[in-house]
C-alpha positions as CSV (number, residue, x, y, z in Angstrom):
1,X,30.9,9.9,-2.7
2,X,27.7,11.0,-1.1
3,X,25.5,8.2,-2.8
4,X,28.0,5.6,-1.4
5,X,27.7,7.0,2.2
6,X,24.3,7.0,2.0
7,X,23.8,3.4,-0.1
8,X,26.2,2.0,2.9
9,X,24.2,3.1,5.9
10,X,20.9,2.0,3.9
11,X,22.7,-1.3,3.7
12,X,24.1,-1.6,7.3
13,X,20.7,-0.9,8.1
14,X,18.9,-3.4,6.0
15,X,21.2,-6.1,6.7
16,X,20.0,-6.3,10.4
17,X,16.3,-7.1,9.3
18,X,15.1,-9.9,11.3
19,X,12.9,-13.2,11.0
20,X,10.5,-11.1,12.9
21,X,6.9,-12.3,14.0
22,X,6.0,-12.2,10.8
23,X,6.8,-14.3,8.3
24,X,7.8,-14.0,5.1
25,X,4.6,-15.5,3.2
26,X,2.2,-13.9,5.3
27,X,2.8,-11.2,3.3
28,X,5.9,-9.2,4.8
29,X,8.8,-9.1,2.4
30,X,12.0,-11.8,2.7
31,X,15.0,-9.7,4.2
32,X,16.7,-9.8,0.5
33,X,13.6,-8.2,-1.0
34,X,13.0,-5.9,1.9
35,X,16.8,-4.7,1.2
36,X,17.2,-4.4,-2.4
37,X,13.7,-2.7,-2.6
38,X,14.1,-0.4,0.2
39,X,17.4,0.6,-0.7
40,X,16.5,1.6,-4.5
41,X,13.1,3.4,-3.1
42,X,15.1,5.5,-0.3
43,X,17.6,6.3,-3.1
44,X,14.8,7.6,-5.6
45,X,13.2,9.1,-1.8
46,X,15.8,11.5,-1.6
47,X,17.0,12.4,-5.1
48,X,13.6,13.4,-5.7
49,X,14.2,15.9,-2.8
50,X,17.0,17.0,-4.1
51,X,19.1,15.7,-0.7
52,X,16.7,17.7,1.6
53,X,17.0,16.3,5.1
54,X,13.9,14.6,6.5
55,X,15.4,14.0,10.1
56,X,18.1,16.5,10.5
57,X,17.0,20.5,11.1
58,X,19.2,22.9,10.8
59,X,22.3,20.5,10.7
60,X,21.0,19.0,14.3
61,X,18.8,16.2,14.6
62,X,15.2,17.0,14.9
63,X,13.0,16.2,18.1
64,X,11.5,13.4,15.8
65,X,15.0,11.7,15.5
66,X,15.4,11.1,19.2
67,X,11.8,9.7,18.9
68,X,12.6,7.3,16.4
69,X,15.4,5.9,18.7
70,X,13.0,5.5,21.4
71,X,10.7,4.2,19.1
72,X,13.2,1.3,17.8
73,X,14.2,0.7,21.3
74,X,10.7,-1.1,22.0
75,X,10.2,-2.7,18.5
76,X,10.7,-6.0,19.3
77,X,7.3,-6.0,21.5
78,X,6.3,-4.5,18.0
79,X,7.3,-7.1,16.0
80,X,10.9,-6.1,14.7
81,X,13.3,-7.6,16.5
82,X,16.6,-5.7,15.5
83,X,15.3,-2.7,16.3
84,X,17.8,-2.3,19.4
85,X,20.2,-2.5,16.9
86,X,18.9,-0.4,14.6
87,X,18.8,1.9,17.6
88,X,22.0,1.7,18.4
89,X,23.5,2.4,14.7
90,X,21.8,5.2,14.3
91,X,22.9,6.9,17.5
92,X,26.0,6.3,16.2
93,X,25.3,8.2,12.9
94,X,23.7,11.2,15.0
95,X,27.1,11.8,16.6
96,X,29.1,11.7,13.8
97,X,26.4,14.2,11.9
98,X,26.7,16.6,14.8
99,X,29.6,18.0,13.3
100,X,27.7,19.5,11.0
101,X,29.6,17.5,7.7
102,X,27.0,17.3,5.0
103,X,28.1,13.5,4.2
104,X,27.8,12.9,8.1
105,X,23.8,14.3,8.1
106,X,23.7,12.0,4.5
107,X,25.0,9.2,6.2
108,X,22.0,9.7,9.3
109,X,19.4,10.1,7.3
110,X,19.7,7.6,5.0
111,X,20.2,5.1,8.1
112,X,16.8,6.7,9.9
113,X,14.9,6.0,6.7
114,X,15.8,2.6,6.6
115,X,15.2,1.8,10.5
116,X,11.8,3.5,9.6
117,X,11.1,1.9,6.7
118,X,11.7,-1.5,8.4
119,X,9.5,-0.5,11.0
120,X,6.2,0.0,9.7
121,X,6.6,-2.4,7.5
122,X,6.5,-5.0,10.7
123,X,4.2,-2.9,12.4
124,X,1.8,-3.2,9.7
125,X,2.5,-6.5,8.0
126,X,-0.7,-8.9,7.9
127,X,-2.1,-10.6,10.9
128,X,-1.2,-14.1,11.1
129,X,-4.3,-16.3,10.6
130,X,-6.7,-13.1,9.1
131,X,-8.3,-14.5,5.7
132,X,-7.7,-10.8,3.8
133,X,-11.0,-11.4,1.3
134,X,-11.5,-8.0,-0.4
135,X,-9.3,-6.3,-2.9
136,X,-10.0,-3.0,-1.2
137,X,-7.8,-4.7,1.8
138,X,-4.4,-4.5,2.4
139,X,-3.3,-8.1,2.3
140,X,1.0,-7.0,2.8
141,X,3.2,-4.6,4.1
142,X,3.4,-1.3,3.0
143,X,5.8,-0.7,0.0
144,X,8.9,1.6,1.0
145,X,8.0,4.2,-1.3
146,X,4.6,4.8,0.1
147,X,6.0,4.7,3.4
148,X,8.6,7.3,2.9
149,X,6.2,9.5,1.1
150,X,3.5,9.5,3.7
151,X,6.3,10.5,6.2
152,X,7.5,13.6,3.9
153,X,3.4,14.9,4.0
154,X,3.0,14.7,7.7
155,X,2.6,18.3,9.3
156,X,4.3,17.2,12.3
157,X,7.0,14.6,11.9
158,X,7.0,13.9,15.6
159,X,3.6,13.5,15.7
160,X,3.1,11.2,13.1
161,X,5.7,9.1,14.2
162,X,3.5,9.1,17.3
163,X,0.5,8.0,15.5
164,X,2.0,5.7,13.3
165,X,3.6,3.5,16.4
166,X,0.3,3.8,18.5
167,X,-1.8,1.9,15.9
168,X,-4.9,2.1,18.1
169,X,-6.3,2.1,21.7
170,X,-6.3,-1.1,22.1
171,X,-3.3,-2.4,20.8
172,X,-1.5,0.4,22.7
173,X,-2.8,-0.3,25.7
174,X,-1.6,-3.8,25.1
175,X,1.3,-2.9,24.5
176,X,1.5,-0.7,28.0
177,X,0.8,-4.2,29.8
178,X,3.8,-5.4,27.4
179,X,6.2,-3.3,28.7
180,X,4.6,-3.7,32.5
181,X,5.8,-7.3,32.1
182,X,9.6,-6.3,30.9
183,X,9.8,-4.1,33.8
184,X,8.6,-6.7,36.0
185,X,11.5,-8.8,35.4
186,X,10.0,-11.5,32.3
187,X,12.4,-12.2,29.8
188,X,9.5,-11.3,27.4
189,X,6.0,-10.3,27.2
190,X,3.6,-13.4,27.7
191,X,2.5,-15.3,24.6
192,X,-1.2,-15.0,25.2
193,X,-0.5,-10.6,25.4
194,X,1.8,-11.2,22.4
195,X,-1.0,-13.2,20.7
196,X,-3.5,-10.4,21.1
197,X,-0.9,-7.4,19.8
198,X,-1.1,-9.7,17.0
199,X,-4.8,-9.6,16.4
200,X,-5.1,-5.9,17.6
201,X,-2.2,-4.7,15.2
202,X,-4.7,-5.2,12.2
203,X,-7.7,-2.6,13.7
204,X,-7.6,1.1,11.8
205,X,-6.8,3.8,13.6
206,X,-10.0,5.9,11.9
207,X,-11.9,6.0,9.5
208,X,-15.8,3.6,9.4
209,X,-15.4,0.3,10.1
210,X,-16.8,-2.6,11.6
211,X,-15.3,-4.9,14.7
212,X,-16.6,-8.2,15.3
213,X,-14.4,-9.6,18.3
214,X,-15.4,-13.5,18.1
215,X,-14.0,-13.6,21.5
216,X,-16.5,-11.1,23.1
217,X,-19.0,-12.2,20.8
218,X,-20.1,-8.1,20.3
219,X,-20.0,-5.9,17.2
220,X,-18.5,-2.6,17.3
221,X,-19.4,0.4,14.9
222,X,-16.9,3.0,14.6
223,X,-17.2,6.0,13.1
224,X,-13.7,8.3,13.1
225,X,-11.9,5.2,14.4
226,X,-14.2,5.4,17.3
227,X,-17.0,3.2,18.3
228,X,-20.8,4.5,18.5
229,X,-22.1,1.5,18.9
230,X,-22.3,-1.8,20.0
231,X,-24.5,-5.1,19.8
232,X,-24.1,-9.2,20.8
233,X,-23.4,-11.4,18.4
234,X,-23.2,-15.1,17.6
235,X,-20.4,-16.8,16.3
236,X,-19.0,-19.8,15.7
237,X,-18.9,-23.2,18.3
238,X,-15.5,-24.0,18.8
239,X,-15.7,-26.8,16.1
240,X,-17.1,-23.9,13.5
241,X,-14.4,-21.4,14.9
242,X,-15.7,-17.8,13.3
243,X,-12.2,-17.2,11.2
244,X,-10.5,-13.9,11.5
245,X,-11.3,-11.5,8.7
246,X,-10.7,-8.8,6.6
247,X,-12.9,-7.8,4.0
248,X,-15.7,-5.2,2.6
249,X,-19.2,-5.1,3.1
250,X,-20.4,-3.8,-0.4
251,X,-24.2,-4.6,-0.1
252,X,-26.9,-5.9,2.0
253,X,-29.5,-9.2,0.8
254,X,-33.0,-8.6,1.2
255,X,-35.6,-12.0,1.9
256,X,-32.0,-14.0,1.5
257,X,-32.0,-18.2,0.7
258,X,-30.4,-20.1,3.2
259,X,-27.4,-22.2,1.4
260,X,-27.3,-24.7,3.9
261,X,-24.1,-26.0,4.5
262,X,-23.2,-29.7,3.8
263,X,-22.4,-30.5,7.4
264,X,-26.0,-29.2,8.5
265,X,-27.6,-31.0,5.4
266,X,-26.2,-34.1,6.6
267,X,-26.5,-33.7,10.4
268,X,-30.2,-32.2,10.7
269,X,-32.0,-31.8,7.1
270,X,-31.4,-35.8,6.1
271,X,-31.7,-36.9,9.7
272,X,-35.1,-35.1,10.4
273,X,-36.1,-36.6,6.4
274,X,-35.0,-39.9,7.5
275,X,-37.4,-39.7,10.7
276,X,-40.2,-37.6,9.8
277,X,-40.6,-38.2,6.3
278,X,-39.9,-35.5,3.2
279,X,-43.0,-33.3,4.7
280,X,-40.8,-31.7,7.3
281,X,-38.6,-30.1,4.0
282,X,-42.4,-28.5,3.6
283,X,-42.8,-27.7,7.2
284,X,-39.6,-25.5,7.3
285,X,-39.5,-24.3,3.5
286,X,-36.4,-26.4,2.6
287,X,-35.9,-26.7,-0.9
288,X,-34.0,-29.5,-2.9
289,X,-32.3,-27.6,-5.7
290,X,-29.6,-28.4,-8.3
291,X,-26.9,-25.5,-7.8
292,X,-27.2,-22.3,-5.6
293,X,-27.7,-19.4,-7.6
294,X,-30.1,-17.5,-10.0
295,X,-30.3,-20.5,-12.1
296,X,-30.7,-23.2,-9.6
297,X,-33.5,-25.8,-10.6
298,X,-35.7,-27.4,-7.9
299,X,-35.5,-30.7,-8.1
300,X,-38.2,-33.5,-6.0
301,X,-37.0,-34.6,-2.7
302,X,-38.1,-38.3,-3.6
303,X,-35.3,-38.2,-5.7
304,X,-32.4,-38.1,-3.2
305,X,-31.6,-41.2,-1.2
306,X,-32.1,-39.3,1.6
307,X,-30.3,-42.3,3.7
308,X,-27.4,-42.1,2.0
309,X,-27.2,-38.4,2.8
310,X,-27.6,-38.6,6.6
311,X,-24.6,-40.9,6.5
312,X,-22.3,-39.4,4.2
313,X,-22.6,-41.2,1.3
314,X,-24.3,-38.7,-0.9
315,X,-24.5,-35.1,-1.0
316,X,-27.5,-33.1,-2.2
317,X,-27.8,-29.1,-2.4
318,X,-30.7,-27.6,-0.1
319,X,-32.1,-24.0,0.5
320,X,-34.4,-22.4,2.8
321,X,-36.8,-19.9,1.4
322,X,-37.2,-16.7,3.0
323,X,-40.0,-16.4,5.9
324,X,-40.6,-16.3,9.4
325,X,-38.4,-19.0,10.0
326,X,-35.6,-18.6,7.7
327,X,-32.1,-19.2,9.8
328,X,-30.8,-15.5,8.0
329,X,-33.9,-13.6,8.9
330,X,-35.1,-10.7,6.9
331,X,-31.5,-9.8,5.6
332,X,-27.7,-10.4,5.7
333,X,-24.6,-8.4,4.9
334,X,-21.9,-10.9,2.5
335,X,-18.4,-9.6,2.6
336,X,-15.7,-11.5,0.2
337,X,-13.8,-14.3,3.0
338,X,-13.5,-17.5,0.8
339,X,-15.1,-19.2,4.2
340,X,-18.5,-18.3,3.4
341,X,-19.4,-15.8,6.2
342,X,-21.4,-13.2,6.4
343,X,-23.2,-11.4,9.4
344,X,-27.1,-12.3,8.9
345,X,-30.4,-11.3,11.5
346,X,-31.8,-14.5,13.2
347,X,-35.3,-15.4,14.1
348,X,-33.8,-17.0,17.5
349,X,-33.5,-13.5,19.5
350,X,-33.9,-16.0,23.1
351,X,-30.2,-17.1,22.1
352,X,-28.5,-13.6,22.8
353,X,-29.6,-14.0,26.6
354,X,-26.9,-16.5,27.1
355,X,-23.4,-15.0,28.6
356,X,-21.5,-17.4,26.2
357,X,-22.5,-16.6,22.4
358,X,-20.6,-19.5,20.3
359,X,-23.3,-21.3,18.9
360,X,-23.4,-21.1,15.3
361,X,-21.7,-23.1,12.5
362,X,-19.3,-20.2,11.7
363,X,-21.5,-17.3,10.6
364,X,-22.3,-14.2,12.9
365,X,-25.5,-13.6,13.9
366,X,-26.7,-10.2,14.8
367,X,-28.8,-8.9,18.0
368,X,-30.3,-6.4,16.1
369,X,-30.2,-6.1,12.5
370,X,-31.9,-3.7,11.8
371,X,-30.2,-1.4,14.0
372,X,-27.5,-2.2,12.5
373,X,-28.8,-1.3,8.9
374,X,-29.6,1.9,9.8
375,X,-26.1,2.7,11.0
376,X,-24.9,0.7,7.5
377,X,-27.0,2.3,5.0
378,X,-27.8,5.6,7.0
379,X,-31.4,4.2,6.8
380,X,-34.1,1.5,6.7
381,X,-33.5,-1.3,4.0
382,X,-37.4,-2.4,3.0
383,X,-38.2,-5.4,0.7
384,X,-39.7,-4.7,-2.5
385,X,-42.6,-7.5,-1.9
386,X,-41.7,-11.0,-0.8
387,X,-39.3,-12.1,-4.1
388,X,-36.1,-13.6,-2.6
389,X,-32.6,-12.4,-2.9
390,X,-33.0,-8.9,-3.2
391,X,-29.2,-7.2,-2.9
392,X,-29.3,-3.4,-1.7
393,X,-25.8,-2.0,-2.8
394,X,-24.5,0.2,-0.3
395,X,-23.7,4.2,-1.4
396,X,-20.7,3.5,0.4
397,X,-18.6,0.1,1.2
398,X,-18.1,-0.3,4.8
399,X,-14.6,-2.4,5.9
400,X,-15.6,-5.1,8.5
401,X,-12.8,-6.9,10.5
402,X,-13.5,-10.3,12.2
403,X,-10.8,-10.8,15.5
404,X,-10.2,-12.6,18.7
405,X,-9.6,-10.6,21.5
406,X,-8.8,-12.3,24.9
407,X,-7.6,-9.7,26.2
408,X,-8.9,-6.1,26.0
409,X,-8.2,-2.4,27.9
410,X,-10.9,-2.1,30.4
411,X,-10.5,1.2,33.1
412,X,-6.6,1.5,33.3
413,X,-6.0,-2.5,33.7
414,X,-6.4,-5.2,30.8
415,X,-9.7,-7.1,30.9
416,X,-9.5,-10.9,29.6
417,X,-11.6,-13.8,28.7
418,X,-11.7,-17.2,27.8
419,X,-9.8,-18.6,25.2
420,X,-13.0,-20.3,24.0
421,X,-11.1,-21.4,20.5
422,X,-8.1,-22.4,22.1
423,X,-5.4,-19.7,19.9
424,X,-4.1,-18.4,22.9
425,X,-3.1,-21.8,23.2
426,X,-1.6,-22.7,20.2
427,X,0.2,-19.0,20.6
428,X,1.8,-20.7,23.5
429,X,2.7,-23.2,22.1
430,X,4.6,-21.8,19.2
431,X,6.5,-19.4,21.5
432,X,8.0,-22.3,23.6
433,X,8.7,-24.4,20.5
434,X,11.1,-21.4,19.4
435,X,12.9,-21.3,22.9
């Protein structure tokens, strides 16, 4: 009788998951598989606990209990939109446990697990639009399991709950200006604020970790989930819009080759062959080569219809050696994106004088790279001689997440810029096409 009550809350429960902002194949579990999963790993949650409450102390509920009402209240702004609902259920179940009967408290918990469950699983499902490139990276939801378990560790129950549902300062602080809007009298949060809970949702709480906010154009360091230090950057135009990633940086590339893209092969290299003649591939130690890698073979640029290539017709793979002017500088930092973008130095340091930093053809270029090694590898990275593509593997991986932030906490009030790549836009957009 006791596993029925409880099975039957963790159902009534799980049959109020939402289409929330999340969708299903961006990595947050359908509503069928959210329920029949949950529901076993709550099950297996609590017989391994042999029945001990989690929310209920002392046959009350526990401070953490009323929380987690208040908590479910707001979700929607969170990205779970039954959690009114789920609110409201589970007041029910608190006043029928009050009593005291031991199916009663079953009942509770099992529904509070659920609505918890549910939760963070919104709360921390992937970041519509972020390329997840690493292994190391979460690319879904939490499973239930893991969830629950976490909860059972925490010291405090109250205050992880707290934690948990802050995420970060900034997304916090976001949602502050959220809730300012509700009380104001909108019948939701603007799309643009929505947007950029969104973005901010996928930023750690502590821990190491690079920030590059495209929208800023500024790199963030943070040790213990806070920063230390900051530099410009340059990103992508808005035709090479710098994607949002996350991903690991694993090791650093001494004296790197510059793969030139096949856009930039067409638009500059063949144009400036076509004009100046195959000397300026000398001038700027361009290569012509057969594949990029170790086993790429240089092949003559008299070969390569150079015509041809400026117009599209043919394509032909090219390389910059390293050197003074080398587009990557001394040294650039790959992380796994599927994009091909790394953060790389720059031998055009007059560039980061300019207010408005989206000038390159997708990859980020840093003010200060070397700076920036030193806080990476915890010292300097030297060349051994002038040989190319020398990789320095890190003692320690380093997560690195690419966003766009238009709108940031700046001294009590919310700071915001322009929506140089036009998502806050197409956020907009989407939110009036569901009305």
């Amino acid at each position: 009788m006791l596993n029925y009550l409880w099975n039957g809350a963790a159902a009534a429960a799980l049959m109020l998951v939402p289409a929330s902002a999340h969708a299903a194949g961006n990595g947050a579990p359908s509503a069928m598989a959210a329920s029949q999963g949950a529901a076993g790993a709550i099950e297996a949650f609590y017989a391994a606990r042999r029945n001990a409450p989690l929310w209920f102390e002392g046959g009350r509920e526990s401070v953490a209990a009323r929380e987690l009402v208040e908590i479910l209240r707001r979700a929607p702004i969170d990205g779970l939109a039954s959690g009114p609902q789920l609110a409201g259920r589970i007041e029910q179940t608190i006043a029928a446990a009050r009593s005291g009967d031991r199916q009663a408290i079953a009942a509770a918990e099992r529904m509070m697990s659920s609505a918890w469950v549910l939760y963070v699983q919104a709360l921390r499902a992937p970041t519509e639009g972020m390329i997840y490139g690493d292994p190391g990276m979460p690319s879904a939801s939490p499973q239930a399991s893991i969830i629950l378990r976490d909860t059972a560790r925490a010291e405090s129950l109250s205050a992880y709950l707290a934690s948990v549902s802050a995420v970060n300062p900034t997304y916090a602080a976001l949602r502050a200006a959220a809730y300012a809007e509700l009380k104001a009298g909108a019948a939701q949060p603007s799309a643009r604020l929505l947007a950029n809970l969104e973005r901010a949702r996928a930023i750690p709480s502590d821990g190491r970790f690079v920030l590059v906010d495209a929208a800023s154009q500024r790199l963030t360091m943070y040790e213990h989930g806070r920063p230390v230090d900051s530099m410009k950057v340059i990103v992508g135009k808005p035709k090479y819009a710098t994607p949002m990633i996350a991903s690991m940086i694993h090791y650093a590339t001494l004296n790197p080759y510059w793969h030139v893209p096949d856009h930039l092969v067409r638009e500059l290299i063949a144009a400036n062959v076509v004009k100046k003649g195959v000397s300026y591939l000398k001038t700027q130690g361009y290569q012509v080569v057969s594949a990029y890698g170790d086993d790429a073979e240089i092949l003559p640029p008299s070969s390569v219809d150079w015509k041809a290539v400026a117009a599209g017709k043919a394509m032909v793979k090219v390389r910059q050696l390293p050197g003074a002017s080398n587009s990557l500088g001394a040294v650039k930092f790959p992380f796994a994106n599927g994009e091909g973008i790394y953060l790389h130095d720059t031998p055009e340091k007059e560039l980061f004088d300019q207010d408005q930093r989206t000038l390159s053809n997708g990859c980020i270029r840093l003010e200060d790279a070397q700076r920036f090694s030193r806080w990476l590898a915890g010292g300097e990275l030297h060349a051994s001689g002038s040989a190319p593509e020398q990789y320095i593997r890190l003692a320690k991986s380093v997560p690195i997440y690419v966003t766009y932030l238009t709108a940031t906490p700046s001294g009590g009030s919310l700071s915001f810029r322009e929506d140089v790549y036009g998502r806050d836009v197409q956020a907009q957009a989407k939110t009036a096409a569901l009305r």
